[in-house]
Backbone as ProteinMPNN parsed JSONL, in Angstrom:
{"seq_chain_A": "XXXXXXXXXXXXXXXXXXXXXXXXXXXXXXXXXXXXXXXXXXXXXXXXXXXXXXXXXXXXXXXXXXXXXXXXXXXXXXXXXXXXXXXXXXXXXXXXXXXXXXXX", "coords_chain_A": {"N_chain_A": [[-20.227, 10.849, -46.932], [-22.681, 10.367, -45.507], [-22.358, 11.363, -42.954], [-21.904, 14.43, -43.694], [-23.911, 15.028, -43.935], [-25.956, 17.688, -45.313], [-23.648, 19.455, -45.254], [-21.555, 21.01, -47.089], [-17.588, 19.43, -47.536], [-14.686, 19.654, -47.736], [-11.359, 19.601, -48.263], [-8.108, 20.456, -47.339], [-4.815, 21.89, -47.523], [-1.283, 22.179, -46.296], [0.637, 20.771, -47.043], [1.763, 20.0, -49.778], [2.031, 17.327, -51.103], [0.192, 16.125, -49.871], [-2.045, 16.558, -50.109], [-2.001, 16.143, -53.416], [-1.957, 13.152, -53.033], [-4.689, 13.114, -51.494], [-6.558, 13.956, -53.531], [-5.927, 12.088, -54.991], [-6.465, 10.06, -54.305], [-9.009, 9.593, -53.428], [-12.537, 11.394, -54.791], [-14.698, 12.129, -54.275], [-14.544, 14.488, -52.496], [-13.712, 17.799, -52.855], [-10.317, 18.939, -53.441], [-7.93, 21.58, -52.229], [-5.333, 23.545, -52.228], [-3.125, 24.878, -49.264], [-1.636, 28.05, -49.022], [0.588, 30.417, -48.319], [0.941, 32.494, -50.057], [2.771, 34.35, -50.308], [6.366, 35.016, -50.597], [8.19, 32.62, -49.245], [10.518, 31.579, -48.924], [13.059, 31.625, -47.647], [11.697, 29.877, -45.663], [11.325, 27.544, -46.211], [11.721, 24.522, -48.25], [10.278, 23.496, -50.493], [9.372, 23.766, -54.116], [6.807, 24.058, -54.303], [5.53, 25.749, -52.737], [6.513, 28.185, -52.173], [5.463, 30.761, -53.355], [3.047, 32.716, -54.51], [2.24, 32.022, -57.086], [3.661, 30.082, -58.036], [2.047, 27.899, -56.5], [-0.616, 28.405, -57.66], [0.097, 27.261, -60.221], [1.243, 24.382, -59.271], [-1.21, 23.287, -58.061], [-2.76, 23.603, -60.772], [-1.411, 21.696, -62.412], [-1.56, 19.455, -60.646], [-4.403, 19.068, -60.79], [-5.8, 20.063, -58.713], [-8.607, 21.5, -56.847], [-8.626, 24.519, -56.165], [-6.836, 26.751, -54.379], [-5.899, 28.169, -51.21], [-5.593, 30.863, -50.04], [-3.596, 33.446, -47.866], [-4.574, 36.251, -47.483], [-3.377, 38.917, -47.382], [-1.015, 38.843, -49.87], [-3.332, 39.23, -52.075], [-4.847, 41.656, -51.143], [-2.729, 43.61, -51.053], [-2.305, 43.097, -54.033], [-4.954, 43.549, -56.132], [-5.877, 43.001, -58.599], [-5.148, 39.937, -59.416], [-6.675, 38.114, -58.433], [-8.761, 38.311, -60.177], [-7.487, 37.373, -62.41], [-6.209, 35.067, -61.914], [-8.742, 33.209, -61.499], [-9.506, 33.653, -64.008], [-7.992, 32.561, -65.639], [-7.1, 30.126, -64.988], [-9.107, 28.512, -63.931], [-9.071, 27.669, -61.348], [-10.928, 27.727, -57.74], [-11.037, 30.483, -55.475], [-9.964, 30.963, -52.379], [-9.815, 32.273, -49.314], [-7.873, 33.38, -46.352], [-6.663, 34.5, -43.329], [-5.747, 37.81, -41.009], [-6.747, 40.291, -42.226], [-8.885, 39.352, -43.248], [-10.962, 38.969, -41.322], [-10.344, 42.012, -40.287], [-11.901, 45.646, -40.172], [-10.344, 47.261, -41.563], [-9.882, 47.104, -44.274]], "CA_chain_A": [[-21.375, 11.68, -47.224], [-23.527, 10.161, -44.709], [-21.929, 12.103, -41.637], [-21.612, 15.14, -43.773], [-25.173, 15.639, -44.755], [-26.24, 18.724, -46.077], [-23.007, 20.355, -45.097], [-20.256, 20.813, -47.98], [-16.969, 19.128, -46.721], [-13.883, 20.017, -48.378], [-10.174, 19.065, -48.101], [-7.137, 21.499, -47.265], [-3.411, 21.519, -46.583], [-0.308, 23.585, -46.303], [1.807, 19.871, -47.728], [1.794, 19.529, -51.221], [2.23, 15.636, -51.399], [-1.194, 15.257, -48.827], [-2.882, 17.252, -51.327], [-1.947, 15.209, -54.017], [-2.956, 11.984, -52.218], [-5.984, 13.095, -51.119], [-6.765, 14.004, -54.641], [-5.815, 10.625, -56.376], [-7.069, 8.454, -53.268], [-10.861, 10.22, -53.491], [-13.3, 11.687, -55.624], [-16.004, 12.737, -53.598], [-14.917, 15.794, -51.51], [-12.824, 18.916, -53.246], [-9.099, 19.714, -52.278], [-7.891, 22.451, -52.009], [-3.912, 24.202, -51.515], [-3.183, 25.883, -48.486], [-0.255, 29.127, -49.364], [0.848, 31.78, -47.51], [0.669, 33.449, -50.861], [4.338, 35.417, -49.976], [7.472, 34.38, -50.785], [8.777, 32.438, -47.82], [11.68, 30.583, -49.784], [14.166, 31.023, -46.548], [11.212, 29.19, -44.695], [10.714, 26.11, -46.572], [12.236, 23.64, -49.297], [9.088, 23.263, -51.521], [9.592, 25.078, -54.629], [5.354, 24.42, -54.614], [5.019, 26.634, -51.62], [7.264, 29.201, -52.275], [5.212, 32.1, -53.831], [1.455, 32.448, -55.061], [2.315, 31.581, -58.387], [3.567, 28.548, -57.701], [0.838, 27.366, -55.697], [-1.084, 28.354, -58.506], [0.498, 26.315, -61.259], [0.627, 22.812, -58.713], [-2.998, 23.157, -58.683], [-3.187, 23.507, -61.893], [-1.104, 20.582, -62.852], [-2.629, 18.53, -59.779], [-5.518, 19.382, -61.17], [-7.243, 20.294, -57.213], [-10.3, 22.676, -57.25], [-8.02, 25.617, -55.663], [-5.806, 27.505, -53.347], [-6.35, 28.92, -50.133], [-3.969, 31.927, -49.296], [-3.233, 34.195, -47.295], [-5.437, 37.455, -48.08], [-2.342, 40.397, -47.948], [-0.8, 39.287, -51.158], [-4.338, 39.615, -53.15], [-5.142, 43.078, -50.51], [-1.756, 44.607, -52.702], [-2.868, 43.221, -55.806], [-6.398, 42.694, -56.384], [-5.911, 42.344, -59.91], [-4.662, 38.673, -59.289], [-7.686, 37.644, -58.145], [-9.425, 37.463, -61.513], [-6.202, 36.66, -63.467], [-6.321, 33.466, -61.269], [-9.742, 32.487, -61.679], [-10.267, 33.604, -65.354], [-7.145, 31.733, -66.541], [-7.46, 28.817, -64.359], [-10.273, 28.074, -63.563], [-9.529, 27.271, -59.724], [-11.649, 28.425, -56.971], [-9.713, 30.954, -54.494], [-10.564, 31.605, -51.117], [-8.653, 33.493, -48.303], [-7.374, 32.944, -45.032], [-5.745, 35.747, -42.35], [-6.303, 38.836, -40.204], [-7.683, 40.993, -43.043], [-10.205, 38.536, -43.161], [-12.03, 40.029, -40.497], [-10.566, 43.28, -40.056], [-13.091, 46.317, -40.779], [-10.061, 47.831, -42.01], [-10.053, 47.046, -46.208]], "C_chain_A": [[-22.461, 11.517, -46.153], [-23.747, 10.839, -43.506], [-21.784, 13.742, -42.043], [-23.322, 15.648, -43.836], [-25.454, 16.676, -45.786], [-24.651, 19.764, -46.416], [-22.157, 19.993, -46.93], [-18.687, 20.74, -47.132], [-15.744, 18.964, -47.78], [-12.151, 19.41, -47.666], [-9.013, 20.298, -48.095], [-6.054, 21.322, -47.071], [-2.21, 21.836, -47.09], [0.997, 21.909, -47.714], [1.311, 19.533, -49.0], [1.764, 18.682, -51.612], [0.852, 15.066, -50.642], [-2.257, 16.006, -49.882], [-3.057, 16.023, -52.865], [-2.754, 13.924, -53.822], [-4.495, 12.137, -52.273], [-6.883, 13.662, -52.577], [-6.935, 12.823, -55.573], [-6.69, 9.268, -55.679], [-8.873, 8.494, -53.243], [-11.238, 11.343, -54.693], [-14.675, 12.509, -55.135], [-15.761, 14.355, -52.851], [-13.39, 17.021, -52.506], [-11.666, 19.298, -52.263], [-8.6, 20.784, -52.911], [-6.113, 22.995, -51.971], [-3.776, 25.266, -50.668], [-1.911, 26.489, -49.298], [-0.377, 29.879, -48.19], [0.821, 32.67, -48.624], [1.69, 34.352, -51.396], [5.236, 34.42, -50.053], [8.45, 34.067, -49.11], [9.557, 31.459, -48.772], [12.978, 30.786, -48.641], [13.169, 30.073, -45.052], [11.354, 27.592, -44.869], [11.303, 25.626, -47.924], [11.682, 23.817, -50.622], [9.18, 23.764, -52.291], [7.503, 25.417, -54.361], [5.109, 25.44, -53.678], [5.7, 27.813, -51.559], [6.574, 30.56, -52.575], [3.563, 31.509, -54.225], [1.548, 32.164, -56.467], [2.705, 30.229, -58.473], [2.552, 27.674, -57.003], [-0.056, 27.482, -56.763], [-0.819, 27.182, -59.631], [0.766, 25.226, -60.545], [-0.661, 23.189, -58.567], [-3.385, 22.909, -59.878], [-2.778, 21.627, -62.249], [-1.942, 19.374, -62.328], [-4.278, 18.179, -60.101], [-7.036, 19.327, -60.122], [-7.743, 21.043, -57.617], [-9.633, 23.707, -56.822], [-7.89, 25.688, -54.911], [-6.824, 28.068, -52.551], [-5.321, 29.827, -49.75], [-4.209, 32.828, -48.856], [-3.776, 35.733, -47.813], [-4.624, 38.569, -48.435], [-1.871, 40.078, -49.542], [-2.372, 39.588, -52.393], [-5.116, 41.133, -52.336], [-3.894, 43.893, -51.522], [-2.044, 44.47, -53.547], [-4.284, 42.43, -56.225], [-6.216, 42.578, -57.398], [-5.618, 40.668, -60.222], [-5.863, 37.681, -59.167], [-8.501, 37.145, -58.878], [-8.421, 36.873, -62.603], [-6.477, 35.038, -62.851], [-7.759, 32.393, -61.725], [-10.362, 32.576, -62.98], [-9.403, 32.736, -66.152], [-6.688, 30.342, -66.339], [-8.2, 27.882, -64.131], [-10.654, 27.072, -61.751], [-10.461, 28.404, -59.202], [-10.386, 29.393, -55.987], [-10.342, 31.458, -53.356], [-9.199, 31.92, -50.291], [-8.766, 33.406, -47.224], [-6.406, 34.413, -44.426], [-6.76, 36.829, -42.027], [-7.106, 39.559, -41.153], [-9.143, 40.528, -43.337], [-11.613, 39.228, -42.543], [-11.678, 40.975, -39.996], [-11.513, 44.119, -40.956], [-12.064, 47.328, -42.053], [-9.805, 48.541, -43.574], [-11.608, 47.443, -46.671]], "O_chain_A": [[-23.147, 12.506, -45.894], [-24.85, 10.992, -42.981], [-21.578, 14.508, -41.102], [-23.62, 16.839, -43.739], [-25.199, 16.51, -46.979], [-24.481, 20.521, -47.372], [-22.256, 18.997, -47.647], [-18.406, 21.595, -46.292], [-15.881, 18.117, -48.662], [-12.066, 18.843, -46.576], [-9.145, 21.123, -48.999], [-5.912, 20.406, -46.261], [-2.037, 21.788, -48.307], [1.722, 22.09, -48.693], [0.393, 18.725, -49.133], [1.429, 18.738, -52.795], [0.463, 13.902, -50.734], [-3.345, 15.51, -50.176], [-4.022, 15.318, -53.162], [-3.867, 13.669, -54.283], [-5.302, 11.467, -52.918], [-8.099, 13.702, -52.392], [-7.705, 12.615, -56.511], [-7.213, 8.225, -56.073], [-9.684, 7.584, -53.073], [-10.416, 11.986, -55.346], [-15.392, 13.323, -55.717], [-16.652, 15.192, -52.714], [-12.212, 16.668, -52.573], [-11.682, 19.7, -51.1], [-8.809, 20.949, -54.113], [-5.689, 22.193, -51.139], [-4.129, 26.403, -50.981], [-1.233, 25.793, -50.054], [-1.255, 29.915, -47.328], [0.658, 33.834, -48.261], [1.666, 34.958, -52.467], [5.071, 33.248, -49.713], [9.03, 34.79, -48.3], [8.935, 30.545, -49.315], [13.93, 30.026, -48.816], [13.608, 29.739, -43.951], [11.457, 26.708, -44.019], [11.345, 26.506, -48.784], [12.295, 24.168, -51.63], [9.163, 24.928, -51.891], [6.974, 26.525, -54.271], [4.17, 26.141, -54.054], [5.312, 28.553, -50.656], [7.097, 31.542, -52.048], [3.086, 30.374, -54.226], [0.422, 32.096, -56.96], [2.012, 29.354, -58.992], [2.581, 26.482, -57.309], [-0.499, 26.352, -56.969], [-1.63, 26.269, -59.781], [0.454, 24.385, -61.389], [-1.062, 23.471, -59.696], [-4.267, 22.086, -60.126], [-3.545, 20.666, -62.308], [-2.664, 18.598, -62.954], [-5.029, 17.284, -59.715], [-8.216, 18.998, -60.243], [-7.52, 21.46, -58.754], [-10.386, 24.535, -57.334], [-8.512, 24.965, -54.134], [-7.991, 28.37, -52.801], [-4.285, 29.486, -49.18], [-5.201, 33.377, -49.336], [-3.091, 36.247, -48.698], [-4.848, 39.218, -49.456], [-2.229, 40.855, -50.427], [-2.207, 40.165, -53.467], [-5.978, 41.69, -53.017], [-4.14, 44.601, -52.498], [-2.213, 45.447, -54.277], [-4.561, 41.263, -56.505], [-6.459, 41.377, -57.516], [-5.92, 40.241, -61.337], [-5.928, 36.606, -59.764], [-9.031, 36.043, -58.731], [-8.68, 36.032, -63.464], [-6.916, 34.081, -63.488], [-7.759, 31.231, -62.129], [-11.376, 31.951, -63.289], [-9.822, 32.193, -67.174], [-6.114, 29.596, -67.13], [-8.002, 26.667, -64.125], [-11.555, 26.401, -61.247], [-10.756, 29.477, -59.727], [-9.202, 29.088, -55.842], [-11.205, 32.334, -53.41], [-8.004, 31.826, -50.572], [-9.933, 33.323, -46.841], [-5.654, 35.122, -45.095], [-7.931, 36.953, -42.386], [-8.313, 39.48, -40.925], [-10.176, 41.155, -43.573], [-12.665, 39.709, -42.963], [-12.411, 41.306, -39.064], [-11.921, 43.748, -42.057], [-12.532, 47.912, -43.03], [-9.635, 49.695, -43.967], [-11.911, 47.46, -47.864]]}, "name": "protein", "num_of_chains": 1, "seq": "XXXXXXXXXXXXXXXXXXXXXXXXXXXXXXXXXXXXXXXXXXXXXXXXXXXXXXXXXXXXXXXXXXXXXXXXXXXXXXXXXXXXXXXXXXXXXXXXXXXXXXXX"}
């Protein structure tokens, strides 16, 4: 806290097990799950990383402050957006090009 000052200093990360950790090992700073949000299941093992629903429900269980994903799957379905945060109660923020295109 001393080096952070005023700022807010948060915790992030695409591995599911450093998440964890950094969850059980501290108390002071909010983590977070990185996603891609999209089903990449011929990319990666994880079932946690597999889809935005899954990423959803390890959070939940983990019981981190929320996901970070990938902005196209909630640009197709904005409805997700409050399903997530009214039945969860994580935070959700968003990562990718849409980000700062003018185009949405």
């Amino acid at each position: 806290m001393a080096f952070g000052r005023s700022r807010h200093v948060v915790f992030s990360c695409f591995a599911p097990d450093v998440c964890v950790l950094l969850r059980a090992k501290q108390s002071t700073y909010r983590v977070y799950f990185l996603t891609c949000g999209v089903d990449v299941e011929h990319l990666v093992w994880d079932t946690r990383c597999i889809a935005l629903n899954h990423a959803v429900a390890f959070s939940q269980v983990e019981q981190l402050h929320g996901i970070v994903t990938n902005s196209d799957p909630l640009l197709d379905k904005p409805a997700l957006i409050p399903a997530i945060k009214n039945n969860t109660q994580l935070d959700v923020f968003t990562w990718g090009d849409h980000n700062t295109s003018h185009a949405h």
